[in-house]
C-alpha positions as CSV (number, residue, x, y, z in Angstrom):
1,X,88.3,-86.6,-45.6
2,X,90.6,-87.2,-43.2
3,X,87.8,-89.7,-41.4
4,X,88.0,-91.3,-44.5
5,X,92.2,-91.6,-44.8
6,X,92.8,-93.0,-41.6
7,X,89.5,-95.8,-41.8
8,X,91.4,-96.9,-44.9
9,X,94.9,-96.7,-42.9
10,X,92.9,-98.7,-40.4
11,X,92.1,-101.7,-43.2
12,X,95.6,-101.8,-44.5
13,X,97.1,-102.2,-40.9
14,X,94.4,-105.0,-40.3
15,X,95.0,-106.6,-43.1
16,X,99.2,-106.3,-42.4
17,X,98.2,-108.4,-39.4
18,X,98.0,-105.8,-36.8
19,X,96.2,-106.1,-33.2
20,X,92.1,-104.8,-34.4
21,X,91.6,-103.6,-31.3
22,X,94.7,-101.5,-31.1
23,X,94.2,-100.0,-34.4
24,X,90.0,-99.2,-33.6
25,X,91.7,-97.2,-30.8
26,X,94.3,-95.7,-32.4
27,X,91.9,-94.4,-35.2
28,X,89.2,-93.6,-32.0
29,X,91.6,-91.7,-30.3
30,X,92.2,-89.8,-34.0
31,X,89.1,-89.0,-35.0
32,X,87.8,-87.6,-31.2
33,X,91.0,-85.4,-31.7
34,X,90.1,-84.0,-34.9
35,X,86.3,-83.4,-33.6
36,X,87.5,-81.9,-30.7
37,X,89.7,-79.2,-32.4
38,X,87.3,-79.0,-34.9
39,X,84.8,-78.0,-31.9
40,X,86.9,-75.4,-30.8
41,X,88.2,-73.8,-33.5
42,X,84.1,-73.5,-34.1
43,X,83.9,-71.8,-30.5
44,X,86.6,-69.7,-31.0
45,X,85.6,-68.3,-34.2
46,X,81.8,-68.0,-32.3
47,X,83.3,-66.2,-29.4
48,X,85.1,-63.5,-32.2
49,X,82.3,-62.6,-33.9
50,X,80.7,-62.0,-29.9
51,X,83.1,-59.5,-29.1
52,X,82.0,-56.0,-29.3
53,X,83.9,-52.9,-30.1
54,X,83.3,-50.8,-26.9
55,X,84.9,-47.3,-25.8
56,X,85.3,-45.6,-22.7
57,X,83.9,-42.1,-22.5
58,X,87.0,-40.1,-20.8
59,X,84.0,-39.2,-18.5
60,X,83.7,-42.5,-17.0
61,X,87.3,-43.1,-16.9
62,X,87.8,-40.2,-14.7
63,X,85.6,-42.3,-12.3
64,X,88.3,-44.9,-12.3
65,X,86.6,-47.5,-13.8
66,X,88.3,-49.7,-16.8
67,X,86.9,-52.7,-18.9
68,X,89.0,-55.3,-20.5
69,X,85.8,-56.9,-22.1
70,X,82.3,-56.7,-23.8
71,X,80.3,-59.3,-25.7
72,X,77.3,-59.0,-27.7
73,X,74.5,-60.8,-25.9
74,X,73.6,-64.2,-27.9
75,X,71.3,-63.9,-31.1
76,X,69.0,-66.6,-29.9
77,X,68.6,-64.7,-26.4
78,X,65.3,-63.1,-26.8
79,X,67.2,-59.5,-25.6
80,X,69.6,-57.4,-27.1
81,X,72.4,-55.8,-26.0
82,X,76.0,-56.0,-24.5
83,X,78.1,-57.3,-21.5
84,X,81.0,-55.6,-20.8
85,X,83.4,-56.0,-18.1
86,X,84.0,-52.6,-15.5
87,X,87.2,-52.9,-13.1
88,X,87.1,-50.2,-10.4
89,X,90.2,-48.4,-9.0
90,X,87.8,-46.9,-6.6
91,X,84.5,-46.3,-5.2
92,X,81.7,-46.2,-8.0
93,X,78.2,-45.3,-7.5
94,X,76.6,-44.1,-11.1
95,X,74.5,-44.8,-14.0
96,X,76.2,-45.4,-17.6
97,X,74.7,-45.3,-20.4
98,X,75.7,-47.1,-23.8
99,X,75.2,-45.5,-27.1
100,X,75.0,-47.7,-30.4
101,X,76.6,-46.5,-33.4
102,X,76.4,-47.7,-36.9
103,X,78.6,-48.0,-39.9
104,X,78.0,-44.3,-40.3
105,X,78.2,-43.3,-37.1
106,X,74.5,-42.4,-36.1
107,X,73.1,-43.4,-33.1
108,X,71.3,-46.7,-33.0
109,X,70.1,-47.1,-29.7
110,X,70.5,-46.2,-26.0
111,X,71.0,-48.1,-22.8
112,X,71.2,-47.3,-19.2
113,X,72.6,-49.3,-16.0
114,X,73.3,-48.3,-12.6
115,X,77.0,-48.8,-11.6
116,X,77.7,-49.7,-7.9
117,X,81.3,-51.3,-7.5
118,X,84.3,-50.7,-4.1
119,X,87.9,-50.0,-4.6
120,X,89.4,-52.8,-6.7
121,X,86.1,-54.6,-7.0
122,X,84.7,-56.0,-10.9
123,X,82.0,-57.0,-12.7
124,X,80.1,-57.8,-15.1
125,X,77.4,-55.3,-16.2
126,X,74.1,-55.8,-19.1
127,X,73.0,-53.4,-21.0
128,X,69.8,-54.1,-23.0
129,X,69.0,-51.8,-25.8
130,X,65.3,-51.8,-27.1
131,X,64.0,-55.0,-29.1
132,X,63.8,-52.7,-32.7
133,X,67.2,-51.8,-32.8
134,X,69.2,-53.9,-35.4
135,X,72.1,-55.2,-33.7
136,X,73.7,-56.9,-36.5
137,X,74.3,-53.0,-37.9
138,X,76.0,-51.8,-34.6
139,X,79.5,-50.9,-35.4
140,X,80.7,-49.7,-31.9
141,X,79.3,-48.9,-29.0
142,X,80.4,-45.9,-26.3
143,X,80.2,-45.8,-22.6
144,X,78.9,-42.8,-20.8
145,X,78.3,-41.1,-17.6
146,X,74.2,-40.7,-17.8
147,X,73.6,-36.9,-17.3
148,X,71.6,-35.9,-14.3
């Protein structure tokens, strides 16, 4: 629509006697604007529906280790699971294990990853859960120590 209202703004300015070329560029440089928050409203609205609800078992938060992220892995990647975000406040050496949950609160599916990180360090961790589970029913997901 709005394409459409400024190709005919573009006519009545030609036809006014304006500079063509100045008007082709004006109405360029409006549409590539539109298109380009267009885009990333579309990405930002992608990147929402990525964002998984994770919690932090007070179990591994003893072991100093925080997260200020965690994304679902991308429907078209041929795994499924999560990537969240651990900060360490000092020396980890563990495995974690993430437990699914669904709308009613039963366990989905089950995940395990060794945890290395120094003082201060961060990174980014993956946990892959098992190709049956159905992601798109996972309401939350909980980080644990993994028992001995």
């Amino acid at each position: 629509m709005r394409a459409a209202s400024i190709a005919i703004f573009a006519i009545l300015l030609v036809s006014c006697g304006k500079n063509t070329d100045d008007i082709v560029d004006q109405a360029g440089e409006s549409v590539g604007k539109q298109l380009s928050n267009f885009s990333r409203a579309v990405g930002e609205g992608v990147d929402k529906e990525m964002i998984a609800q994770v919690t932090l078992d007070p179990g591994v938060q003893a072991l100093g280790i925080t997260s200020t992220t965690a994304k679902r892995l991308p429907i078209a990647d041929s795994k499924k699971g999560i990537v969240v975000y651990f900060i360490a406040s000092k020396d980890v050496d563990t495995t974690l294990r993430a437990i699914a949950r669904n709308g009613q609160d039963a366990e989905i599916g089950r995940s395990k990853m060794p945890v290395k990180l120094k003082k201060d360090d961060a990174a980014y961790f993956t946990f892959e859960f098992d190709q049956q589970m159905d992601s798109m029913t996972v309401k939350d997901y909980t980080i644990t120590v993994q028992p001995n």
